[in-house]
VEXBA-880152 format. One line per field, with one value per residue (C-alpha): residue in one letter; x, y, z; residue number from 1. Coordinates in steps of 0.02 Angstrom, whole numbers. Each point is the difference from the previous one (the first is absolute). Layout:
<atoms>
res [a ...]
x [X ...]
y [Y ...]
z [Z ...]
n [NUM ...]
</atoms>
This chain:
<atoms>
res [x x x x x x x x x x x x x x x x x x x x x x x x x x x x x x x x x x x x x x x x x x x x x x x x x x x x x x x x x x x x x x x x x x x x x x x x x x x x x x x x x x x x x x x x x x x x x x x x x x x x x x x x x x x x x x x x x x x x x x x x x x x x x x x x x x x x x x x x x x x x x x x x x x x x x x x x x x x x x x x x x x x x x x x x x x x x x x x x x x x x x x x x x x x x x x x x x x x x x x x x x x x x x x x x x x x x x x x x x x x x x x x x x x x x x x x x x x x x x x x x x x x x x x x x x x x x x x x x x x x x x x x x x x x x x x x x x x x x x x x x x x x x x x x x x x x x x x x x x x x x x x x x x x x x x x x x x x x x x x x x x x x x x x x x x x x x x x x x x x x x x x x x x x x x x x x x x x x x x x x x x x x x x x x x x x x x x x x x x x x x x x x x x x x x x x x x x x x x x x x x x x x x x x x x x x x x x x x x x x x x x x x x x x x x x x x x x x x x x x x x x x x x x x x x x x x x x x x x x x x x x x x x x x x x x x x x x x x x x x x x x x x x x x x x x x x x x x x x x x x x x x x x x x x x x x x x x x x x x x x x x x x x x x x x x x x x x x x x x x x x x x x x x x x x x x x x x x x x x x x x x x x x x x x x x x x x x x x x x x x x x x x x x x x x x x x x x x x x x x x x x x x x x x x x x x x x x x x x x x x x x x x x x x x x x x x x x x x x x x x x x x x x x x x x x x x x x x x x x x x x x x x x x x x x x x x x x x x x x x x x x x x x x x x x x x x x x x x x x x x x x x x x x x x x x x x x x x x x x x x x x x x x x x x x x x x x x x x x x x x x x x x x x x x x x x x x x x x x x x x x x x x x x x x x x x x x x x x x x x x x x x x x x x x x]
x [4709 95 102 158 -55 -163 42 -9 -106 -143 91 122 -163 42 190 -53 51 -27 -124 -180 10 -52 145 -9 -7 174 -76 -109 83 33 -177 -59 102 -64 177 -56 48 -155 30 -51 140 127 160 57 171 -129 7 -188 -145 -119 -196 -101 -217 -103 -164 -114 -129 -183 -71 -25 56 40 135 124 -44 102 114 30 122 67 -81 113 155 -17 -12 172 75 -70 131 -91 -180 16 -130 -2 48 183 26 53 -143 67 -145 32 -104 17 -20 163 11 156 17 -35 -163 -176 -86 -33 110 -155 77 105 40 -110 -135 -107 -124 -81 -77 -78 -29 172 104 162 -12 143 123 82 177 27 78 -129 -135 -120 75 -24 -182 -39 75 -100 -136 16 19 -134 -55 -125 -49 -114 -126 -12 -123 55 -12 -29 -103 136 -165 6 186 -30 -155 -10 26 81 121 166 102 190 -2 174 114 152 -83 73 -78 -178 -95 -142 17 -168 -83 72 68 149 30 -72 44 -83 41 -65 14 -81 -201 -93 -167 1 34 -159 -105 33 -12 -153 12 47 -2 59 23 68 80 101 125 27 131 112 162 148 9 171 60 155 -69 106 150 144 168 136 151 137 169 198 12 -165 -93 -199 6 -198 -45 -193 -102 -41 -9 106 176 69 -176 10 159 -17 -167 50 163 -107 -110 135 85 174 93 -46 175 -46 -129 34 -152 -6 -161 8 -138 -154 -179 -116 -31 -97 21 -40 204 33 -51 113 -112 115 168 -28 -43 91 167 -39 -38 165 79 -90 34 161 -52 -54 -171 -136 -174 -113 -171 -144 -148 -92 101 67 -196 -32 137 119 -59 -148 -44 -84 -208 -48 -165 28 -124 29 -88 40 -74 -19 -24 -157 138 93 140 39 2 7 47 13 55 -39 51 -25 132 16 185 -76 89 180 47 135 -31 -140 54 75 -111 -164 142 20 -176 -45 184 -24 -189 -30 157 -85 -103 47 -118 63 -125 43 -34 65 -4 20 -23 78 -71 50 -138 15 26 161 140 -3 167 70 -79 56 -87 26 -148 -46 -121 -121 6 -7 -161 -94 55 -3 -180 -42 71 -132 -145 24 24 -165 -106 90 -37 163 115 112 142 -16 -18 161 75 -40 41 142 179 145 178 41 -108 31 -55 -80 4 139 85 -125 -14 171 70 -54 77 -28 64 49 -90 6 -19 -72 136 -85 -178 -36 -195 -77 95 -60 -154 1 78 -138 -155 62 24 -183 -74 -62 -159 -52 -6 -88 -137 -14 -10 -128 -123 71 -49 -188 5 105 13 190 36 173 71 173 91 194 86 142 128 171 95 187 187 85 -1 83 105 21 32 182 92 186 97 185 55 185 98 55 153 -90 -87 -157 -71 -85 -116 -71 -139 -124 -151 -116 -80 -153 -35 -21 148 100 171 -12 -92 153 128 -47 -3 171 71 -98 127 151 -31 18 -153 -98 63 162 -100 32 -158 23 -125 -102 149 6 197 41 -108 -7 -165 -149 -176 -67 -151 -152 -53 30 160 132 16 7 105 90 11 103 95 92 -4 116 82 34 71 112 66 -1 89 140 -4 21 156 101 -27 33 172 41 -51 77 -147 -106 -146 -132 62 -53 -167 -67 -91 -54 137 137 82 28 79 -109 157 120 -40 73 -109 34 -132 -78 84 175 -35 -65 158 132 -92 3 174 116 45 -81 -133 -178 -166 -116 -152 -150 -132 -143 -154 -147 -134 -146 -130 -90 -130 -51 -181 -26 -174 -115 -164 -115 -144 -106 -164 -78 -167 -124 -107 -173 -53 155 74 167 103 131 145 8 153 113 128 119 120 147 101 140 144 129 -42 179 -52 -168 -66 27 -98 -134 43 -27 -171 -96 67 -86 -145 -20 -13 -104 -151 6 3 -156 -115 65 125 -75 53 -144 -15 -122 -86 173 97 98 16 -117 104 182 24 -2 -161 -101 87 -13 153 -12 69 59 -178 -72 97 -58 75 168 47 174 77 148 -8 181 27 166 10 159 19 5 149 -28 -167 -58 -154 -103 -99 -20 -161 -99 -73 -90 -102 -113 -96 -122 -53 -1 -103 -114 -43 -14 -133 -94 4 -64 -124 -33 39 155 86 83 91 115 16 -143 -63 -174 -78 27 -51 -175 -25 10 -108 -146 28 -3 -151 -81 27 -86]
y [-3294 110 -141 109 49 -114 -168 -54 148 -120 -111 130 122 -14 15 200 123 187 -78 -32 93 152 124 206 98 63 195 -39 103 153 -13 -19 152 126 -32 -88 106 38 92 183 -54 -1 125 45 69 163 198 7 -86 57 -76 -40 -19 -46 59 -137 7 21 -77 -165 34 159 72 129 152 121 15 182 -36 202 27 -142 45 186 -73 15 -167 -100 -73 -47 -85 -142 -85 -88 165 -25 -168 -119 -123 -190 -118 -161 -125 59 -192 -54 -156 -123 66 9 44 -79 153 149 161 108 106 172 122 124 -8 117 -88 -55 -182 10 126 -20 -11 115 169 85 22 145 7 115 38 -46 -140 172 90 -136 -34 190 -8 -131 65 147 -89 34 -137 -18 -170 -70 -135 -177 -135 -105 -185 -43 -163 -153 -75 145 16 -120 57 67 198 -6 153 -66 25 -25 67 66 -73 -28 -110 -194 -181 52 -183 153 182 20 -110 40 -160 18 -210 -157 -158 -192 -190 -149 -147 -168 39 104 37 -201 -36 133 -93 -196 77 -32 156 182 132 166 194 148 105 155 87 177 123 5 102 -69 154 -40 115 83 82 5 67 40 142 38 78 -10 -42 23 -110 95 -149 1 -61 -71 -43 -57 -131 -143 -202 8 98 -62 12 164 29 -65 120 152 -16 -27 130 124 -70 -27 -167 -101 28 194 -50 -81 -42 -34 -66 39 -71 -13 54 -126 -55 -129 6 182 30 -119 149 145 135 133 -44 37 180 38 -65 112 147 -25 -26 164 114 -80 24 -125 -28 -103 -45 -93 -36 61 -120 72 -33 -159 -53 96 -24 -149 -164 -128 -160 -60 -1 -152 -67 -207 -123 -174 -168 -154 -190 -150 -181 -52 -57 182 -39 155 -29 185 173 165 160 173 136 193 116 188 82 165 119 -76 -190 -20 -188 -36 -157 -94 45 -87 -150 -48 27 -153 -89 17 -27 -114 -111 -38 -124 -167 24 -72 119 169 196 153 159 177 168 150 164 173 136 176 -38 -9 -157 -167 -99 -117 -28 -130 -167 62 -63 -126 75 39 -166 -82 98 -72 -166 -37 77 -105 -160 25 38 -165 -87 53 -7 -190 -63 -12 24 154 -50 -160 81 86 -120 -125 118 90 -35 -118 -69 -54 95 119 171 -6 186 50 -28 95 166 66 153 99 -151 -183 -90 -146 -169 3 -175 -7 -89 59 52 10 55 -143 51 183 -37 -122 143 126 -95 -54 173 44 -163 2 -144 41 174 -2 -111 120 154 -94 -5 167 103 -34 84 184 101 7 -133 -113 -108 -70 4 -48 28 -145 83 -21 129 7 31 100 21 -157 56 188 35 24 35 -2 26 28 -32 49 -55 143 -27 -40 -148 72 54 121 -46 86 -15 101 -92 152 -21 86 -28 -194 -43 -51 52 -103 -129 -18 45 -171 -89 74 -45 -187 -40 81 -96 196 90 116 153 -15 48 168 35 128 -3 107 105 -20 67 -114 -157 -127 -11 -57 12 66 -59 -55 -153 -92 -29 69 -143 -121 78 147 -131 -136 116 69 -210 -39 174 -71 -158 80 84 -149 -112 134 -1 -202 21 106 -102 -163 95 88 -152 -144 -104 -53 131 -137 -40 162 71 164 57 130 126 -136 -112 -198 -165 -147 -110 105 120 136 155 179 156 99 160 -82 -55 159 97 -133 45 173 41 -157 -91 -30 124 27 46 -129 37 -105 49 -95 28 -102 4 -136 -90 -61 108 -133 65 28 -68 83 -30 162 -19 136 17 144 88 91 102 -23 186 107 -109 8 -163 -21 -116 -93 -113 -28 -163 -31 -151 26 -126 122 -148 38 161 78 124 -72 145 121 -122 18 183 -8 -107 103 166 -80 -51 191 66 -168 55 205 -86 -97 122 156 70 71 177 85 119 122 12 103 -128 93 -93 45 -97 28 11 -125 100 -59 -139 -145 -95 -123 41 -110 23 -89 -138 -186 -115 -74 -177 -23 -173 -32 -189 -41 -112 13 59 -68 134 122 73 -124 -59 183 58 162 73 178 19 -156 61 154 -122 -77 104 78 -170 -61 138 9 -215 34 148 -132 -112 99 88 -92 144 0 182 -32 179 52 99 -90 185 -6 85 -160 -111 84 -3 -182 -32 81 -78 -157 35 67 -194 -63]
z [3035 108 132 39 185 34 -49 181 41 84 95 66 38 206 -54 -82 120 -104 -118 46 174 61 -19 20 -134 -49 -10 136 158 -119 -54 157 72 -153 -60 -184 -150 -115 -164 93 154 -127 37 -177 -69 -52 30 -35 -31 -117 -5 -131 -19 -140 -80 -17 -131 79 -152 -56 -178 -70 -137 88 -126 116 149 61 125 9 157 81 -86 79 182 101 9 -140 -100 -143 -84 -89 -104 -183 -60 60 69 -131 -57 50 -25 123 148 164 61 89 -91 -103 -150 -124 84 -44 32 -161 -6 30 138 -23 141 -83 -135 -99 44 178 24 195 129 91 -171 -19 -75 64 141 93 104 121 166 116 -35 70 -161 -79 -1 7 -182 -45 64 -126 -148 -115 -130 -153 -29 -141 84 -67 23 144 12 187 -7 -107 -54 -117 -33 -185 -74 -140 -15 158 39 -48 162 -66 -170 20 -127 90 130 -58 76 18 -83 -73 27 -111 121 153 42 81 13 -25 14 10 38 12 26 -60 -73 129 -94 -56 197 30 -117 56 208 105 87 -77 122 -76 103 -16 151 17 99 15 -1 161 60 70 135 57 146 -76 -179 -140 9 -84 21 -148 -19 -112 85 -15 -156 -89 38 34 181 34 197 -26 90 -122 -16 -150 -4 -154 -127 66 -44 -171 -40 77 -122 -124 25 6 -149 117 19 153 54 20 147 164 103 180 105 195 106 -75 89 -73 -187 -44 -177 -43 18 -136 -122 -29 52 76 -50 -192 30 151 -105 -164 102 65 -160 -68 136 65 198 116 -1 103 -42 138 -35 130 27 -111 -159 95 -15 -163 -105 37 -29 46 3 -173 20 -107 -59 2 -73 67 -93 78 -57 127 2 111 141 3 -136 -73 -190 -66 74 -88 73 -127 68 -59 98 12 0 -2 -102 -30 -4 121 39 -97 -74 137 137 -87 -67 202 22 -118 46 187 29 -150 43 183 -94 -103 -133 -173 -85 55 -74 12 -76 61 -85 64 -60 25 110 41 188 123 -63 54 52 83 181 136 -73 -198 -66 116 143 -174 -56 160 58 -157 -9 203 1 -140 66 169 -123 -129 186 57 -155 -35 199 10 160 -53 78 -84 -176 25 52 -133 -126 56 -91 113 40 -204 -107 -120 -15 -155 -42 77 -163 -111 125 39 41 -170 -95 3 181 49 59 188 92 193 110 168 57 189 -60 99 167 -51 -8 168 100 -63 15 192 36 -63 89 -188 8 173 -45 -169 91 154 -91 -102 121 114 -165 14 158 -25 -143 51 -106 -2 -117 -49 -147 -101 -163 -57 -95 -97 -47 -70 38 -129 -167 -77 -152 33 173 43 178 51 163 45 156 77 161 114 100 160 -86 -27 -173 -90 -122 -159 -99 -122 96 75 176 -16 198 -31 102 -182 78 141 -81 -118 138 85 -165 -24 197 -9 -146 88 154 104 87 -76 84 -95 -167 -35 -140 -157 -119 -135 -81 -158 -14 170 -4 -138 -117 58 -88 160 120 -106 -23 156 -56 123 112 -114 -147 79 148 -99 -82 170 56 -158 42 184 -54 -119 141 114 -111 -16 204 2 -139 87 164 -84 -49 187 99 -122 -51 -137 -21 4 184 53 37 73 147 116 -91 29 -140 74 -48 25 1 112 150 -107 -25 -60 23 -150 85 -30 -161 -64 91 -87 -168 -7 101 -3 -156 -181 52 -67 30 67 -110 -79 -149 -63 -100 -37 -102 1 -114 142 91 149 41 191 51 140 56 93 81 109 119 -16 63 -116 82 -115 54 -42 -131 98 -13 156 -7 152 -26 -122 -45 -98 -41 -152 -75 -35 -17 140 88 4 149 60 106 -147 -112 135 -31 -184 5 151 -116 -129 70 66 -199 -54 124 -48 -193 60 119 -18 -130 -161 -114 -44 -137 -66 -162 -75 56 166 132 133 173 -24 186 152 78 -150 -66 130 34 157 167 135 80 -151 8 53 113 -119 6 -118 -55 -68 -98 -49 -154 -73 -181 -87 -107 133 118 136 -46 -7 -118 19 129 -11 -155 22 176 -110 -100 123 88 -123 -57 195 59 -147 43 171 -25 -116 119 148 -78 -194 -120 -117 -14 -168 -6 103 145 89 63 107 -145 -82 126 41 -182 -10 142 -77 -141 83 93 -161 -85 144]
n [1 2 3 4 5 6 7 8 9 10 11 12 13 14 15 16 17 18 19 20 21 22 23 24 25 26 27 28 29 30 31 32 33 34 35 36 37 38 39 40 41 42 43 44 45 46 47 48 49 50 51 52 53 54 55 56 57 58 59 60 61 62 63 64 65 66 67 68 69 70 71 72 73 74 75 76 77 78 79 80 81 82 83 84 85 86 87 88 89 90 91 92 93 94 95 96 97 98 99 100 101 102 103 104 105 106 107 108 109 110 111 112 113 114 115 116 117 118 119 120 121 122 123 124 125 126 127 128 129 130 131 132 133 134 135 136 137 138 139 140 141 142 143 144 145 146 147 148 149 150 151 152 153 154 155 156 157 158 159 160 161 162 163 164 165 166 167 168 169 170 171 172 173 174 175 176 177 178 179 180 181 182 183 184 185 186 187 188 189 190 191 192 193 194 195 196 197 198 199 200 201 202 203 204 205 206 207 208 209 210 211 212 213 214 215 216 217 218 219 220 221 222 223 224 225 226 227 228 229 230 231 232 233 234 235 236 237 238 239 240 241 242 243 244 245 246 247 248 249 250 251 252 253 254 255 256 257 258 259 260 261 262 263 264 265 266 267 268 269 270 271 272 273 274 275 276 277 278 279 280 281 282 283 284 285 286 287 288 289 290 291 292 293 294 295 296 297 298 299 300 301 302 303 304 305 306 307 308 309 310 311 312 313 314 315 316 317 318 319 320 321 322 323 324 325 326 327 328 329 330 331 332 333 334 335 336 337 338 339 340 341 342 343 344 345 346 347 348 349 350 351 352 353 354 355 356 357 358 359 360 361 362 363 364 365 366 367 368 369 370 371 372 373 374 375 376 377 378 379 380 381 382 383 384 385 386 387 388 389 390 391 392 393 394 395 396 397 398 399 400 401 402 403 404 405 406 407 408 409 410 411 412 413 414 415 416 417 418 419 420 421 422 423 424 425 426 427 428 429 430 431 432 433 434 435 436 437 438 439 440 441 442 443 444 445 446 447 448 449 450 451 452 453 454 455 456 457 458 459 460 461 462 463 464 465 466 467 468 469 470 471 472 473 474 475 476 477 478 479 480 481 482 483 484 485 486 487 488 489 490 491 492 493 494 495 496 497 498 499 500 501 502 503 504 505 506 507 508 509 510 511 512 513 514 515 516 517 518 519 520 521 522 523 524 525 526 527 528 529 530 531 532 533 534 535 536 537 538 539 540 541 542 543 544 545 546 547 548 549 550 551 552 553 554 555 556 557 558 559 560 561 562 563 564 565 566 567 568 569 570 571 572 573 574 575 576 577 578 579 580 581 582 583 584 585 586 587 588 589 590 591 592 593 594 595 596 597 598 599 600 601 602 603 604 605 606 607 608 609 610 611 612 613 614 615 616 617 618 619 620 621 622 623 624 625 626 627 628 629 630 631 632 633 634 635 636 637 638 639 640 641 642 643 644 645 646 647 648 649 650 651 652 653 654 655 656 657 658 659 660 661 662 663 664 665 666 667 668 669 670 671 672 673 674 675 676 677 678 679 680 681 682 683 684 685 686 687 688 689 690 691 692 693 694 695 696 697 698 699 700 701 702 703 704 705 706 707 708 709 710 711 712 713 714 715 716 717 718 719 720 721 722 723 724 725 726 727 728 729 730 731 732 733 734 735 736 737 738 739 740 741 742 743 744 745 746 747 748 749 750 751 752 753 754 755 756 757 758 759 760 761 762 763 764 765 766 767 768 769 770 771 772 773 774 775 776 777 778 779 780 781 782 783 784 785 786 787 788]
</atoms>
């Protein structure tokens, strides 16, 4: 249990005065002035930049026979074409993950062999990114056509084209089979539970493939500096996993590279892979100039990463009064053609979704299998907007084929305050975890807030009868959901913090703000501990030669790891403060306490400043540095708990579904910065309903992707958007820096499942795969008419 700074925490909650309120952003004016540094507003110690573009393969799967690259190598101001022919062959995971990584060594920079139209085949440098593409455009090359698997269904059958037969490639489970992973649990008897149930309901649903389309592509510049180090500036979520493969990748020690992240344009997961970094860095290395690769749209949609398409079977059993007595969750998942994240992104599938439920019988089991289409990877949610969208969906169907009220059958079922998440143990991350207990669950204030905010009966009864009268039909609809807080066992933050001579203090830390607000969320952590305002936090963070190690931000985990690391970093430093006082103004440290940047007796009326202290410390006598450190590194993961709920309209002659409102109430612990957790749940909400109406990649029967761009690929705008309601339900999680769990995934998981219930209830059909597109929805209506 983590009691060093929130023993009191709840009864001192009016007492907080940086915690829990509504401070600015520490990069908010330079932001809001155009002043923010992104990775291309970096001034560089360079004489010239040099730019780098790839040829992507236009086939699915294809051997590279022949590269005739003389054409390029001709053209004034190409430096050079580089393909397997002369770039050293590393195999390793591009997944920015602890190591040693769960995920195969299938990857190398450049193969002899193409696995998806989009895949590597070679790379110029050049002057000009103009040159640069010219030259690719005259590369000629033969390639020798393969079978491609584009459907998983047909990834394992026998004969199948064996997509990795390379034989360097290490942690595949079965290259002959294409299974990339696999992995099961359970717990208790599930098919004896099936057998001795009086209801068995069993579906299958499936989600497609989606992008993350943040605004800043990937992007990444190079050069080697004074000391013949590889200098990397690149936008990513994890600086030091970067670090570690790009060394590895160019066979270097780690102390050869120092990478720095500036501001960072958007994420959401697909910058936890090392996409441009790797390349950009060995180009360097090979050529010895400084070299910059960004990504257009295209490849952005074509050849970084997705989010994983799944096909989930869920079986559940019931008692006659709604006690669930079995529940299994199969999933089949496609990583497309390398396995970056394959493992743990169907493990929190089953841990998140499955764990929502006390169910002492309990299944799960997900294969992984490789395809000849673009890579899968970690997306905002990591599993849990797949699982979430079966099981929620499911949950309103067993409701409504048992009699049952739906809210009811949740709420009967669903886990609370002192039980233990049974396979939390059995699916960790790529290794067995660690049993997680509940200690707080604000679900039942969730789910009052929501169903107030939809004026849930009334509405369901006066849409009932409304709907016999339109063919604009309305309904209403929620998802409860659980989701996690770190990965217990294996993520790791720490902070440093130092005291300037004016009393205020700059702190440190390897913790990457991807745009979430993480620097000021842990620069009020930081000044609630020091007793001094927020504005005295000066904020470095994300260089991996400056900053201490942190795994990065994945996994919900920055607030509440990388957040108690720079608490036990502050108190370092404020016990140091209280010691020297205790020493200047003659009295026992434990009659002194701090406040408002001051230090004071509570027996005398003595009292010195933090500006004196610091001053007497570094000028006057027996002089040192005021400076804290602290790491941290949990086997908790406190789940946050949510409940969403939507209206919408269906329009029974288009097929067009319209989200009229939108709520949502989060049990996120203590909300450090509340607006921003706002922030972080509307965001959220935003990709949840493009994942549910809208957002799909399509590909043709060669497997090339026929929308990589935002004209054909439908993203929502702020015109689509409903009417928001946000709550913020505060419970106080002792394991967390001041009660604090996570906020910013769980807000992705609901609204598939919410939108999907409220469409059945306005209009009686149940979309079961994902996006619910009006195709879809006039399909099931004359279906439905058909039965009648």
């Amino acid at each position: 249990m983590n009691k060093e700074f929130i023993v009191d925490n709840e009864k001192l909650r009016k007492n907080l005065k940086e915690v829990g309120q509504n401070k600015r952003k520490v990069d908010g004016d330079k932001m809001a002035r155009g002043k923010a540094v992104y990775v291309d507003d970096a001034k560089l110690p360079i004489d010239k930049l040099y730019h780098a573009k790839i040829m992507h393969s236009p086939h699915a799967h294809a051997i590279i026979k022949k590269i005739d690259a003389s054409a390029a190598l001709k053209m004034p101001g190409v430096i050079g074409v580089f393909s397997h022919e002369n770039v050293p062959r590393v195999p390793y995971t591009t997944a920015g993950q602890n190591y040693p990584e769960p995920s195969p060594y299938d990857t190398v920079l450049f193969d002899t062999k193409v696995r998806y139209a989009g895949d590597k085949v070679c790379a110029v440098v050049a002057e000009t990114p103009e040159i640069a593409q010219a030259a690719i455009d005259s590369i000629k090359v033969e390639y020798q056509l393969l079978p491609a698997i584009l459907d998983p269904r047909d990834s394992m059958k026998p004969g199948a084209v064996v997509i990795h037969d390379e034989l360097d490639a290490t942690g595949i489970t079965d290259k002959n089979k294409n299974l990339a992973a696999h992995v099961k649990a359970e717990v208790g008897d599930v098919e004896k539970a099936f057998k001795e149930s009086d209801h068995v309901f069993e579906n299958e649903y499936s989600v497609q493939y989606v992008q993350h389309v943040p605004l800043e592509p990937h992007v990444s510049i190079t050069y080697i500096d004074e000391d013949e180090r590889i200098v990397i500036y690149t936008s990513t979520q994890v600086p030091f996993h970067s670090r570690r493969i790009v060394a590895k990748v160019l066979g270097v020690p780690v102390q050869k590279i120092r990478l720095i992240k500036p501001r960072t344009g958007g994420s959401f997961g697909v910058k936890q892979e090392i996409i441009t970094e790797d390349m950009c860095a060995m180009l360097t290395f090979l050529t010895k100039k400084a070299v910059r690769i960004e990504y257009t749209r295209h490849e952005e949609f074509v050849s970084s990463r997705t989010r994983h398409p799944q096909i989930i079977k869920v079986k559940t059993g019931f008692k006659k009064d709604g006690t669930m007595t079995g529940l299994s969750l199969k999933v089949l998942a496609n990583t497309g053609a390398y396995g970056a994240h394959a493992l743990t992104v169907q493990c929190n599938t089953g841990s998140k979704a499955l764990s929502l439920y006390n169910c002492a019988n309990t299944y799960f089991e997900a294969t992984i299998v490789y395809t000849n289409l673009p890579v899968a990877g970690a997306f905002r949610g990591y599993g849990g907007p797949q699982g979430y969208f079966a099981l929620d969906s499911h949950f309103d169907e067993c409701a409504v084929k048992m009699g049952i009220d739906t809210l009811e059958l949740r709420r009967k079922n669903q886990v609370k305050v002192g039980d233990v998440l049974l396979l939390s143990k059995a699916l960790g991350e790529g290794r067995e975890g660690f049993e997680q207990i509940i200690r707080t669950c604000g679900m039942q204030q969730c789910l009052d807030k929501v169903t107030r905010d939809l004026d849930w009966h009334n509405k369901k009864k006066q849409y009932a009868e409304e709907n016999k009268k339109s063919h604009i039909k309305k309904g209403v609809g929620l998802a409860m959901l659980m989701h996690g807080t770190a990965i217990p066992g294996v993520d790791m933050g720490s902070a440093s913090i130092k005291m300037n001579d004016d009393g205020s203090f700059n702190l440190l830390c390897g913790a990457t703000d991807l745009g979430t607000g993480s620097d000021t969320i842990l620069a009020q952590m930081a000044a609630e501990v020091l007793c001094i305002p927020t504005s005295k936090m000066i904020v470095y963070s994300s260089d991996t030669d400056m900053t201490p190690f942190d795994v990065g931000a994945y996994a919900s985990s920055t607030t509440y790891i990388s957040g108690t690391a720079v608490s036990r970093a502050a108190l370092e430093c404020k016990k140091q403060i209280i010691e020297v006082a205790a020493k200047l103004l003659k009295e026992p440290a434990e009659n002194l306490y701090c406040q408002d940047s001051m230090v004071y007796s509570n027996k005398t009326q003595n009292k010195m400043s933090y500006q004196d202290i610091a001053l007497y410390t570094l000028y006057k006598e027996d002089q040192f540095q005021i400076i804290g450190t602290g790491s941290y590194i949990s086997y908790d993961s406190p789940p946050p708990f949510a409940v969403q709920g939507c209206e919408v309209e269906v329009d029974t002659q288009t097929g067009k579904v319209r989200v009229t409102k939108f709520s949502s109430a989060v049990d996120c612990g203590m909300p450090i910065n509340p607006v921003m957790a706002e922030g972080q749940i509307e965001g959220g909400v935003h990709m949840g309903l493009g994942y549910a109406l809208t957002e799909e990649m399509k590909f043709d029967s060669k497997g090339v992707t026929l929308n990589p761009n935002f004209l054909d690929y439908k993203i929502f705008s702020t015109l689509d958007m409903p009417e928001m309601t946000t709550h913020l339900i505060e419970t106080y999680e002792p394991t967390g820096p001041f009660g604090a769990k996570s906020v910013a995934e769980i807000p992705l998981d609901g609204p598939a499942p919410a939108v999907a219930n409220a469409v059945f209830d306005a209009c009686g059909i149940r979309i079961k795969d994902l996006p619910l597109t009006p195709e879809k929805i006039l399909f099931a209506l004359m279906e439905k008419e058909q039965k009648k």
